[in-house]
N, CA, C and O of each residue as an XYZ file, in Angstrom:
256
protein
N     -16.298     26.661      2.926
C     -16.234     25.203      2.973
C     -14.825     24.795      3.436
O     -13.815     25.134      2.819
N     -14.810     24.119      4.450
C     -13.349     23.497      5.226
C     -12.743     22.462      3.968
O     -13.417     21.816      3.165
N     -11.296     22.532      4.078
C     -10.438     21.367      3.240
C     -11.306     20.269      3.839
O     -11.919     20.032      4.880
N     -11.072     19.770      2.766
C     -11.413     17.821      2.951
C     -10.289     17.200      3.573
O      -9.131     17.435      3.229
N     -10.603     16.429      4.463
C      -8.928     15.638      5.118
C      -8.504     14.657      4.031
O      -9.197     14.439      3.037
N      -7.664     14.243      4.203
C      -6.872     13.064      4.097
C      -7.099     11.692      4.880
O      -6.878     11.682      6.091
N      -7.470     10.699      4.327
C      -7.595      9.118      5.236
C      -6.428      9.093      5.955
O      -5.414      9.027      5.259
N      -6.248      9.131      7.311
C      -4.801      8.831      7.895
C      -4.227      7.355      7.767
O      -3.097      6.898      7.939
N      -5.262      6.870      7.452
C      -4.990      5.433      7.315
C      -4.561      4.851      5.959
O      -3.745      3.931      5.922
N      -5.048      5.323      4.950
C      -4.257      5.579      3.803
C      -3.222      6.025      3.793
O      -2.510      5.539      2.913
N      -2.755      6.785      4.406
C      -1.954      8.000      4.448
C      -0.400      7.270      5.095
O       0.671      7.749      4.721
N      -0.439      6.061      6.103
C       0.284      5.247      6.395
C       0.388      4.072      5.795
O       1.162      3.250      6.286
N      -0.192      3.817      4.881
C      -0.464      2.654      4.013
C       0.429      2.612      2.785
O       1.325      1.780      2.642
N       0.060      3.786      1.702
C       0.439      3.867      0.827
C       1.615      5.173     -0.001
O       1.263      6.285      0.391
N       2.330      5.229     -0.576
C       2.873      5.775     -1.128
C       2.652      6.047     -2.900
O       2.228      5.334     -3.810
N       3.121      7.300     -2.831
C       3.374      7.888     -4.505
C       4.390      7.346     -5.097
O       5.281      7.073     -4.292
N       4.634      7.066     -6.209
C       6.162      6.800     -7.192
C       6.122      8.103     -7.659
O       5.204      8.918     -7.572
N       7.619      8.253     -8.351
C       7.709      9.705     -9.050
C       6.783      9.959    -10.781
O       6.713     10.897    -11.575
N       6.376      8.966    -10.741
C       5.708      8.481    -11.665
C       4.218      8.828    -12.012
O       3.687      9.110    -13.086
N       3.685      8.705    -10.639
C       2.434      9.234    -10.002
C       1.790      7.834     -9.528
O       0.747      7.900     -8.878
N       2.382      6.489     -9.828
C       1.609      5.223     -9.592
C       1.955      4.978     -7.741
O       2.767      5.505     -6.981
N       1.049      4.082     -7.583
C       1.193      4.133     -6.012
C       1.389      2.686     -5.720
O       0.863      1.639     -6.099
N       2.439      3.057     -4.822
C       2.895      1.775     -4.063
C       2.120      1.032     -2.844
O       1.467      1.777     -2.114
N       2.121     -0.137     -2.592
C       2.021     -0.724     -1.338
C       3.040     -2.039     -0.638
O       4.123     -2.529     -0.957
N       2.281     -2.227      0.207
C       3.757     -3.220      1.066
C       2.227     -4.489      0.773
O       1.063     -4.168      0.533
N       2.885     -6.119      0.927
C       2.409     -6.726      0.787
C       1.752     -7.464      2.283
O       1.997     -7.078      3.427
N       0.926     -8.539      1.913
C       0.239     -8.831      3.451
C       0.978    -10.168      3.978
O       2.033    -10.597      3.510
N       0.390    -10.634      4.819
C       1.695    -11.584      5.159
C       2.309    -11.615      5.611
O       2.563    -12.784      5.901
N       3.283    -10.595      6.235
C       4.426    -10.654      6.372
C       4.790    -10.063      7.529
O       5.865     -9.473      7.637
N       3.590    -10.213      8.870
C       4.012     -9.761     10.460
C       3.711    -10.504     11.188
O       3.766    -10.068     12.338
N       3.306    -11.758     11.081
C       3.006    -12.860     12.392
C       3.273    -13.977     11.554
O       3.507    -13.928     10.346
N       3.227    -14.887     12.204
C       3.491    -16.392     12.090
C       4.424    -16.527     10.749
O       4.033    -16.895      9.641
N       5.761    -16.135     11.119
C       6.591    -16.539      9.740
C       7.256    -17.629      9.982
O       7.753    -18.134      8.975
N       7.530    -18.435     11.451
C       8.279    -19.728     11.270
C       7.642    -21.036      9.967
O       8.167    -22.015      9.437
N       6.376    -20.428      9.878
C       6.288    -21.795      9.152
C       6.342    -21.517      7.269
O       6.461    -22.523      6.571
N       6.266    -20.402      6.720
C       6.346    -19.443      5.876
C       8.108    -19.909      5.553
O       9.181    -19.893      6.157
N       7.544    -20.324      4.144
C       9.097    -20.466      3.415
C       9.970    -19.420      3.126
O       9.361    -18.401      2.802
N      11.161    -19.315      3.129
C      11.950    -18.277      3.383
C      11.749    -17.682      1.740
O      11.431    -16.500      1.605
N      11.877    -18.243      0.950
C      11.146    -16.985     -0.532
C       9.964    -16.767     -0.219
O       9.779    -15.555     -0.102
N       9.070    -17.365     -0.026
C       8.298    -16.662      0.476
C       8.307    -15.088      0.879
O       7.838    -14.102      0.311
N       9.131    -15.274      2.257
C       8.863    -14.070      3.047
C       9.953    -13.178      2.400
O       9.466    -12.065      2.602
N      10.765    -13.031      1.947
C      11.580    -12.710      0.972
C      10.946    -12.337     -0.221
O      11.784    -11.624     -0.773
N      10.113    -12.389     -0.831
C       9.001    -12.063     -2.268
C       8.184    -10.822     -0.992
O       8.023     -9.628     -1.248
N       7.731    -11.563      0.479
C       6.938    -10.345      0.911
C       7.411     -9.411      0.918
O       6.796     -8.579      0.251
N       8.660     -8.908      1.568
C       9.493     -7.769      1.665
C       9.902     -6.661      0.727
O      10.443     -5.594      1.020
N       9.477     -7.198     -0.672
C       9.602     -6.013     -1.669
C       8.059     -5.229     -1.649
O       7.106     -5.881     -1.223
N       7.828     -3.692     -2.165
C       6.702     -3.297     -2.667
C       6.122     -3.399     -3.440
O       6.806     -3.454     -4.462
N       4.675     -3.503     -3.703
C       3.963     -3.437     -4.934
C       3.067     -2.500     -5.672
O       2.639     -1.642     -4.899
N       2.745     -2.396     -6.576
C       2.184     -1.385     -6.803
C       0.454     -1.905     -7.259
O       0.137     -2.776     -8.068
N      -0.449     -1.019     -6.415
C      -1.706     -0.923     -6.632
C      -2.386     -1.324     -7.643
O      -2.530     -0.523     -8.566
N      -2.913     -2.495     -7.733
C      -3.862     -2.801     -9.251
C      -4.496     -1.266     -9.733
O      -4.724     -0.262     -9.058
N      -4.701     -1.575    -11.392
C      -5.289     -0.166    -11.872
C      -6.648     -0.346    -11.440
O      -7.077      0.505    -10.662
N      -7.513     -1.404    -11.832
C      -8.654     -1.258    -10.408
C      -8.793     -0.869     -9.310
O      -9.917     -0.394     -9.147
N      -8.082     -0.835     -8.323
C      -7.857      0.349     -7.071
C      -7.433      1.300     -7.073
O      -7.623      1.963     -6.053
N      -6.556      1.978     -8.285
C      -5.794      2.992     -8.089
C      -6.894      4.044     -7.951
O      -6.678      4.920     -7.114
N      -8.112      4.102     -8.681
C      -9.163      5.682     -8.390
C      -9.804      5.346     -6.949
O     -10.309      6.304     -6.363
N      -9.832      4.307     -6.428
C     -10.253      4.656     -4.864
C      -9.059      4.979     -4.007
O      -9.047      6.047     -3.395
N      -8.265      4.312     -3.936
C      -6.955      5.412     -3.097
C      -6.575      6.430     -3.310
O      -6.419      7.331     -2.485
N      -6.355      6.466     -4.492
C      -6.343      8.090     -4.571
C      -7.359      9.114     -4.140
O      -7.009     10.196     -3.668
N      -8.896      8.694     -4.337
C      -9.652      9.421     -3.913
C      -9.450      9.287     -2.322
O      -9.841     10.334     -1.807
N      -9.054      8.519     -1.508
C      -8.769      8.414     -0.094
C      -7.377      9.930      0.272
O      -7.337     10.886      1.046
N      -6.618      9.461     -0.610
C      -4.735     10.698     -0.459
C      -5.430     11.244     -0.754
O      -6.278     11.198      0.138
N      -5.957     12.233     -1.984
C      -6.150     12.870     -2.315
C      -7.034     13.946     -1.920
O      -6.833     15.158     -1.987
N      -8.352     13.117     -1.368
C      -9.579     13.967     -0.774
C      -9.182     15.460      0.327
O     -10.094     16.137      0.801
């Protein structure tokens, strides 16, 4: 039986913490920012981390 891949698309998406919780980047924050208040786009620019409701499907995506 061949390895299972990896989602490549996951795979550019998301990150591990040393922790084991997984990070993401927020949405928002690549077209139309002139009209987008500057905290705003400033709150976009930090990472977040994955609701615990999603965390067993991404992982099953990295992980597979």
């Amino acid at each position: 039986m061949p390895k299972m891949k990896t989602k490549a698309a996951a795979k550019k998406r998301f990150a591990f913490t040393g922790t084991g919780k997984i990070k993401r980047k927020h949405a928002y924050h690549s077209h139309i920012l002139t009209k987008k208040e500057t905290t705003q786009k400033r709150n976009l620019d930090h990472t977040a981390l994955v609701s615990v409701d999603d965390e067993k499907r991404v992982k099953r995506m990295l992980l597979s």
